[in-house]
C-alpha positions as CSV (number, residue, x, y, z in Angstrom):
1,X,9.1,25.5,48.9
2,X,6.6,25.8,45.9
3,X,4.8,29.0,45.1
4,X,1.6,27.0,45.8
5,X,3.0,26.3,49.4
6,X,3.9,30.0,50.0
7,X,0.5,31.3,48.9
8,X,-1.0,29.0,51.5
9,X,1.1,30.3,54.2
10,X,0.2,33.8,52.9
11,X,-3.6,32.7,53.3
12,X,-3.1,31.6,56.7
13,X,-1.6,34.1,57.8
14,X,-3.4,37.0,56.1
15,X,-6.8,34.7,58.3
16,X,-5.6,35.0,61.4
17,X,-4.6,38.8,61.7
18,X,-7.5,39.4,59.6
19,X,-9.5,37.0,62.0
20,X,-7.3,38.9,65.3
21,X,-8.2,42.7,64.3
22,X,-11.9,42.0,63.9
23,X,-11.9,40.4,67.6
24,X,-10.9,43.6,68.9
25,X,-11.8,47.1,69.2
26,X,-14.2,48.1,66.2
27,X,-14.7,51.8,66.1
28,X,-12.9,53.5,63.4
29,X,-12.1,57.1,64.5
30,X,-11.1,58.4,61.1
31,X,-14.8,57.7,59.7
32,X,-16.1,60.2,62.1
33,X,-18.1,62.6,59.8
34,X,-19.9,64.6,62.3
35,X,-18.1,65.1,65.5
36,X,-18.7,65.3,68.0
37,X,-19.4,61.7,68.3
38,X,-19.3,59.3,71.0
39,X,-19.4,56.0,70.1
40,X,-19.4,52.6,72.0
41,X,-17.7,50.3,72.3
42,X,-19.0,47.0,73.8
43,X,-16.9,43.8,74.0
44,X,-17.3,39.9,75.8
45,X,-13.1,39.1,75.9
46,X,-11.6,35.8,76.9
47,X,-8.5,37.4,78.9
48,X,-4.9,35.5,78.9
49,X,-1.9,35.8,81.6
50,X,0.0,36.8,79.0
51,X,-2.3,40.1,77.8
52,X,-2.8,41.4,75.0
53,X,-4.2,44.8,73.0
54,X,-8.1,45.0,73.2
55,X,-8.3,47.9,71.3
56,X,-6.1,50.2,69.4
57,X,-6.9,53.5,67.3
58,X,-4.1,54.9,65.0
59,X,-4.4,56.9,61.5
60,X,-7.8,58.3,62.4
61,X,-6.4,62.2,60.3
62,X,-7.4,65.6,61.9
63,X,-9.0,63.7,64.9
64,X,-8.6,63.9,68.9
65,X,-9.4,61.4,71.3
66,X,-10.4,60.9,74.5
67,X,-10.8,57.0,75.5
68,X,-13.6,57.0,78.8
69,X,-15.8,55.4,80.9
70,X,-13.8,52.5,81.0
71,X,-15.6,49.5,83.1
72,X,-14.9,45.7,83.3
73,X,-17.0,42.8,84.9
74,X,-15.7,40.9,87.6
75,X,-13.3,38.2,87.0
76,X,-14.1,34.7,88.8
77,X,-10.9,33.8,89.8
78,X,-8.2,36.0,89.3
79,X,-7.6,39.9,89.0
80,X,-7.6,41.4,85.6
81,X,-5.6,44.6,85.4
82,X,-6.4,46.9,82.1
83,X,-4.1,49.7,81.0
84,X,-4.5,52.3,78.8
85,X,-2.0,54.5,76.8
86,X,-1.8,57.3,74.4
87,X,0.7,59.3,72.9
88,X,0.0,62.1,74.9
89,X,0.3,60.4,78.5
90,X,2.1,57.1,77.7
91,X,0.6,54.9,80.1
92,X,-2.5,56.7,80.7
93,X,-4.6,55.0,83.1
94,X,-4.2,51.3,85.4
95,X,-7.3,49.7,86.1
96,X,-8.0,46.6,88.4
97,X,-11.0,44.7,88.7
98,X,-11.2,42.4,91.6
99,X,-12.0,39.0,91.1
100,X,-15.4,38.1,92.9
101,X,-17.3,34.6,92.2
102,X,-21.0,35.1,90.6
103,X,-20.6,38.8,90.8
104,X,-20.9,40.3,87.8
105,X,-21.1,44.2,86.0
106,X,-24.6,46.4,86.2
107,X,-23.1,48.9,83.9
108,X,-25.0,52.6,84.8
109,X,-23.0,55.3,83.4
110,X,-19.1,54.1,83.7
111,X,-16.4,54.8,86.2
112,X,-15.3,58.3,84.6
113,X,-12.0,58.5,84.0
114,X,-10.8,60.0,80.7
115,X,-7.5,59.5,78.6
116,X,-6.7,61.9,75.7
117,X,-5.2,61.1,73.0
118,X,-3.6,62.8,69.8
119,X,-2.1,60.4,67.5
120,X,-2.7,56.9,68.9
121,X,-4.3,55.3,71.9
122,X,-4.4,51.9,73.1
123,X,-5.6,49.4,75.6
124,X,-4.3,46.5,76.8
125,X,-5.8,43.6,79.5
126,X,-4.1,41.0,81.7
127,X,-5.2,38.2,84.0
128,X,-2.8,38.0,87.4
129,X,-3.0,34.1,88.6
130,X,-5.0,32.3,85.4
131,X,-6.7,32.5,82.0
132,X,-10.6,34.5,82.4
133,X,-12.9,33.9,80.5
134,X,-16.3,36.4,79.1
135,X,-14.8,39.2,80.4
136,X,-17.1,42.5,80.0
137,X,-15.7,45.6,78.7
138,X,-17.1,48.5,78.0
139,X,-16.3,52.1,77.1
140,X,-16.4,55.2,75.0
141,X,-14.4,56.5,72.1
142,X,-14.5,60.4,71.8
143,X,-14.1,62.1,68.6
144,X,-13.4,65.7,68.4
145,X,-12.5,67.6,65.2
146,X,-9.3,70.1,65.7
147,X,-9.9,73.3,66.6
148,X,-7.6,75.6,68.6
149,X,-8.7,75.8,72.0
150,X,-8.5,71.2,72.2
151,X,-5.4,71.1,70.7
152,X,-4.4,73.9,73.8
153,X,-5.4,71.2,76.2
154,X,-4.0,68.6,74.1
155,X,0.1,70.4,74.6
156,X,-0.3,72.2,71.3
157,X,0.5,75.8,71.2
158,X,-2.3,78.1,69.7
159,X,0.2,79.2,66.8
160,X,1.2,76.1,65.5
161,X,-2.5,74.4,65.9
162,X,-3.6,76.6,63.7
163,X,-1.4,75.7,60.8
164,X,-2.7,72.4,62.1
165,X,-6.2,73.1,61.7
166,X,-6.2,75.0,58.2
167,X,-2.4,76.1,56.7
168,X,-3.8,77.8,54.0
169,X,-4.8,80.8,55.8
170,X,-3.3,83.9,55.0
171,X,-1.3,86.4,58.2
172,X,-4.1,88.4,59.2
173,X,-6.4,85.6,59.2
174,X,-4.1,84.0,61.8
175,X,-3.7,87.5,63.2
176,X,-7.5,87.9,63.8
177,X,-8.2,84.6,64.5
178,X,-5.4,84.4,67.2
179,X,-5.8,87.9,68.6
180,X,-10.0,87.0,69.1
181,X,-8.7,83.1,70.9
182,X,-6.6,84.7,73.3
183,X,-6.5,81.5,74.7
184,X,-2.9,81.4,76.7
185,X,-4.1,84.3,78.8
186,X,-7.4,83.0,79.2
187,X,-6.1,79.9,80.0
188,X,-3.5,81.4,82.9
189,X,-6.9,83.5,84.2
190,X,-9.0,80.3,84.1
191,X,-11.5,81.5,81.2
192,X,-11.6,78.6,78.7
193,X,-14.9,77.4,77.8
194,X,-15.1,73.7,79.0
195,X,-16.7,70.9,77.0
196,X,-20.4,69.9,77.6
197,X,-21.5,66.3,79.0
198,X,-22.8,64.8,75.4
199,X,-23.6,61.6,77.9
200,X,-25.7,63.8,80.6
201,X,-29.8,63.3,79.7
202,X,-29.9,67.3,80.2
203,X,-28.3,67.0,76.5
204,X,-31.7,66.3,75.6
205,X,-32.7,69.8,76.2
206,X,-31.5,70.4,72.8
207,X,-34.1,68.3,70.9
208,X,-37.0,69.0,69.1
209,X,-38.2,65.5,69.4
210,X,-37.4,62.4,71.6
211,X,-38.2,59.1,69.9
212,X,-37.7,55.7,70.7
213,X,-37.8,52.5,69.1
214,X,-38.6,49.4,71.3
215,X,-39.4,46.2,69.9
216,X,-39.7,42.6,70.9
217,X,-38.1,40.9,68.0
218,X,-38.6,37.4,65.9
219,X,-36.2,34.4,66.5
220,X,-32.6,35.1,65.1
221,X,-31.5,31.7,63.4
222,X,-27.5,30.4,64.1
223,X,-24.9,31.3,61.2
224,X,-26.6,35.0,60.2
225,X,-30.1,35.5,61.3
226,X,-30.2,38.9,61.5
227,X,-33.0,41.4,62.3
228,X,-33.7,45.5,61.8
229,X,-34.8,47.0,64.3
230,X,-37.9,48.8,63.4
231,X,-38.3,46.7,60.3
232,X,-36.2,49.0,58.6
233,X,-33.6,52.2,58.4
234,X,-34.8,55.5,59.5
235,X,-34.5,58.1,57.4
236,X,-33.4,61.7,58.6
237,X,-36.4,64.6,57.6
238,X,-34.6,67.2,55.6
239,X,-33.3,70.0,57.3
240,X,-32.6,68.2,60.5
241,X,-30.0,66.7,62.3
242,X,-30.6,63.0,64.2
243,X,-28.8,62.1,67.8
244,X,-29.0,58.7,68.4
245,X,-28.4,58.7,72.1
246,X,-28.9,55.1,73.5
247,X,-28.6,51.6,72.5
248,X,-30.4,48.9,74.5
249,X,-31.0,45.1,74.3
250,X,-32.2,42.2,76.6
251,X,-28.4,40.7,76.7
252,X,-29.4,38.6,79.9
253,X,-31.7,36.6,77.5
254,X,-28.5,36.6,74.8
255,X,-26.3,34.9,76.8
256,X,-29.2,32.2,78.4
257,X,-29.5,31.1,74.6
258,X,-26.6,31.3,73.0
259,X,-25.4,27.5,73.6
260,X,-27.9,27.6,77.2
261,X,-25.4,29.8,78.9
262,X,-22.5,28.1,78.0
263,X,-21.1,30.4,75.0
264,X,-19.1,31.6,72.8
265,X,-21.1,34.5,74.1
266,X,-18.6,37.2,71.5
267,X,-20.9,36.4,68.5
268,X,-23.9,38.0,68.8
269,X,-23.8,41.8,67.6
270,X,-25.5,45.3,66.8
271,X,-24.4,46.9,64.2
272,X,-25.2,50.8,64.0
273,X,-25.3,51.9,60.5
274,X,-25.2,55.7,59.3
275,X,-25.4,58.0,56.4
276,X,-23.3,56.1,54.2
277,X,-21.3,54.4,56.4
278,X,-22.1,50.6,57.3
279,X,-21.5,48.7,60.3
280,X,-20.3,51.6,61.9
281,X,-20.5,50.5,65.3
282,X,-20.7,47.1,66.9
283,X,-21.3,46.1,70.1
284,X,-21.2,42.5,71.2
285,X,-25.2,42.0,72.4
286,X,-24.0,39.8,75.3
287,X,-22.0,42.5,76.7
288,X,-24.5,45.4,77.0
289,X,-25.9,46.2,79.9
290,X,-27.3,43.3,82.7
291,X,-24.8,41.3,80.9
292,X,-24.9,38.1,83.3
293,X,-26.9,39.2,85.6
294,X,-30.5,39.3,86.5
295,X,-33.5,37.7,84.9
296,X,-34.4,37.9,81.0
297,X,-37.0,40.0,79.8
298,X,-35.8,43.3,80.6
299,X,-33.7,46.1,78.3
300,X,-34.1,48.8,80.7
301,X,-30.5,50.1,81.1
302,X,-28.7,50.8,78.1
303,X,-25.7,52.1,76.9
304,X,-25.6,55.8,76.0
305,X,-24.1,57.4,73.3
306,X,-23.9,60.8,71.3
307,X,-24.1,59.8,67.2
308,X,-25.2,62.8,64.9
309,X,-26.7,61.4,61.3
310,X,-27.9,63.5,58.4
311,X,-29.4,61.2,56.2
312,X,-30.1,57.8,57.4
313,X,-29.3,55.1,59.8
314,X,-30.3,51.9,61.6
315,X,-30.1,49.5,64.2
316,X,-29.7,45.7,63.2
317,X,-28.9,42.6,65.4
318,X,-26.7,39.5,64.0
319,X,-26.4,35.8,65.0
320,X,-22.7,34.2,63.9
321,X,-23.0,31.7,66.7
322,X,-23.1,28.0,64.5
323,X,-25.0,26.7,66.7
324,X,-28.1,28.2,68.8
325,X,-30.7,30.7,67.8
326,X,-31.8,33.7,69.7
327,X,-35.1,33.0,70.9
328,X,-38.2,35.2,69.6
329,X,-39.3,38.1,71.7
330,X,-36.0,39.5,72.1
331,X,-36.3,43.3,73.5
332,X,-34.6,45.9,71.5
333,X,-34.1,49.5,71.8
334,X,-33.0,52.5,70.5
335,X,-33.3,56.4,71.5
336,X,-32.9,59.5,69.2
337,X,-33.2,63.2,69.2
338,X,-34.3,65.5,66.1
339,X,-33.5,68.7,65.8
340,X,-33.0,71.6,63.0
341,X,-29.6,71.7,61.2
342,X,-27.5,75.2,61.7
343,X,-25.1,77.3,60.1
344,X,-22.4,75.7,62.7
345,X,-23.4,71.8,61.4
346,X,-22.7,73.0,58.0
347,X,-19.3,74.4,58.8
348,X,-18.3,71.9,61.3
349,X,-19.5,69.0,59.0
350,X,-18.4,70.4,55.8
351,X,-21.7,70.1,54.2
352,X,-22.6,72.2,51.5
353,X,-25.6,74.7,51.7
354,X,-28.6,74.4,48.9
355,X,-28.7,77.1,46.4
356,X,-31.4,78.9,48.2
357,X,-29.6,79.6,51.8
358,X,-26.5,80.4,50.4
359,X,-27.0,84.3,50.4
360,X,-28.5,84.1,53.7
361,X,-25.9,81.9,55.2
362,X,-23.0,84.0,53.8
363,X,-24.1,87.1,55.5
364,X,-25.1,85.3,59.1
365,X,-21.5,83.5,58.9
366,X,-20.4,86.8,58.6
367,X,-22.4,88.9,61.3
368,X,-21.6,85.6,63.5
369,X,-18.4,85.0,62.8
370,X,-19.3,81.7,62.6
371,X,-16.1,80.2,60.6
372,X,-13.6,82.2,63.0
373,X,-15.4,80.3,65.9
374,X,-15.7,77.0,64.6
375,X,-11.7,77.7,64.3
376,X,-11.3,78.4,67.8
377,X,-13.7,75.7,69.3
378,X,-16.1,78.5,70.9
379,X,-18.9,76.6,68.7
């Protein structure tokens, strides 16, 4: 075999995983700058008898996760069972969804079950009887940074997560910081704090400001037209933290275009840009919410979502399909929360304070014990 030969294999091969990962899950949990973050994920599936992984996170550093709100559309024909595992549970969770001709998934807020997950997680679909076809899938990726009392509920002990969390501490650091957790005896007594509901709309309590963005938007041309929402990124004011909370989009009026009905329908994305990361979420347009059923012209349920940004971000829409455009008038949405940036961001984030605040931030960190908490996972 000449070397010309090998390289070609090499091409063909390095196409179709590359061509393989990007069909799957798209979240990246190791890029997670601000947790906690919530992110979507959104995804139209053709599924086989055989199976195979429809998403798989692995790699993602000082990170936990919890996979939830896992929800599938019906099948047509033939049941569709979805499993998910992590290295903490194995096989985690079992789904089924019931095949059921012309009914299809009006996506609220998800079915609620959770899966944690320390180093790895995964999730795998089958079809029982024959091959289906635009499958819906949708669910959220939880990213929490390490702090002592998570790790607790995810089978690490107290002493050893925090040599996890920061090794360079010195003894009575660990001393203090241990002695003020108490967290095995709180745990036995039933005192450990429990997370909020990032998803609930009483989150919004915490705002300044609620804005939305909802546009009707021009015609997206096959092979790339692409549009951003608002015109253009959003810029965070300085001092403040964003929340983007909810992503919406007419996908009824998606899928009637995209080759009149027919499909592909997986083709058609958002991409959520932030801060300086691009692309960082995608979600397959076709799949959002009212996916397949009900008439065009409305966005009114949307995924939500909990996605802090310091800087800068934006919404923007994609055509890959060759073939049909996205008609013009296409509704889009997007909602966000402002509010001020604390001394807890800063340390939870890592980002540095301006010259100015310093003094005063050292001596509330203090008077707080700000760091200590942060530690602990009481902030």
């Amino acid at each position: 075999m000449t070397l010309l030969q090998l390289y070609n294999i090499f091409k063909l091969r390095f196409y179709i995983t590359f061509l393989y990962i990007t069909l799957m899950s798209f979240v990246k949990p190791g890029y997670a700058q601000c947790p906690v973050e919530i992110l979507p994920e959104v995804q139209v599936d053709n599924v086989t008898v055989a199976g195979a992984e429809i998403a798989s996170y692995s790699n993602y550093g000082k990170r936990l996760l919890e996979i939830r709100n896992l929800v599938s559309s019906r099948p047509a024909a033939n049941p569709i069972e979805t499993a998910i595992a992590t290295d903490i549970n194995g096989e985690a969770q079992r789904l089924y969804s019931a095949a059921q001709t012309s009914v299809r998934l009006d996506y609220l807020e998800g079915a609620g079950n959770k899966s944690m997950a320390r180093d790895y997680a995964t999730i795998t679909q089958r079809s029982i009887g024959g091959n289906e076809a635009n499958i819906i899938n949708r669910w959220h990726v939880v990213v929490r940074n390490y702090n002592l009392l998570d790790l607790y509920r995810w089978g690490v002990k107290p002493e050893n997560a925090l040599t996890m969390i920061e090794p360079r501490l010195t003894d009575a650091d660990r001393t203090r910081i241990l002695d003020a957790s108490n967290i095995v005896e709180r745990g036995i007594v039933g005192g450990l704090s429990t997370h909020q509901d990032l998803l609930s709309p009483a989150v919004e309590e915490q705002f300044e400001t609620i804005k939305e963005i909802d546009r009707q938007i021009p015609a997206l041309p096959a092979a790339g037209g692409s549009h951003i929402l608002g015109g253009q990124g959003i810029s965070v004011p300085p001092g403040y933290v964003a929340v983007v909370l909810e992503f919406a989009v007419d996908s009824q009026q998606v899928v009637l275009n995209l080759a009149a009905g027919a499909g592909p329908f997986n083709c058609c994305f958002l991409y959520f840009s932030k801060d300086d990361l691009e692309n960082y979420v995608r979600m397959d347009a076709a799949g959002m919410p009212n996916g397949m059923s009900g008439a065009a012209g409305a966005n009114d349920f949307g995924i939500r979502c909990y996605i802090p940004a310091t800087q800068k971000f934006q919404l923007q829409i994609v055509n890959n399909h060759t073939i049909s455009p996205v008609a013009a008038n296409l509704r889009v949405r997007m909602r966000y929360g402002l509010r001020k940036m604390t001394l807890v961001d800063h340390e939870k984030w890592g980002i540095p304070y301006a010259t100015n605040d310093q003094a005063a931030a050292v001596a509330l960190l203090e008077k707080y014990k700000i760091k200590d908490n942060v530690y602990i996972g009481e902030l």
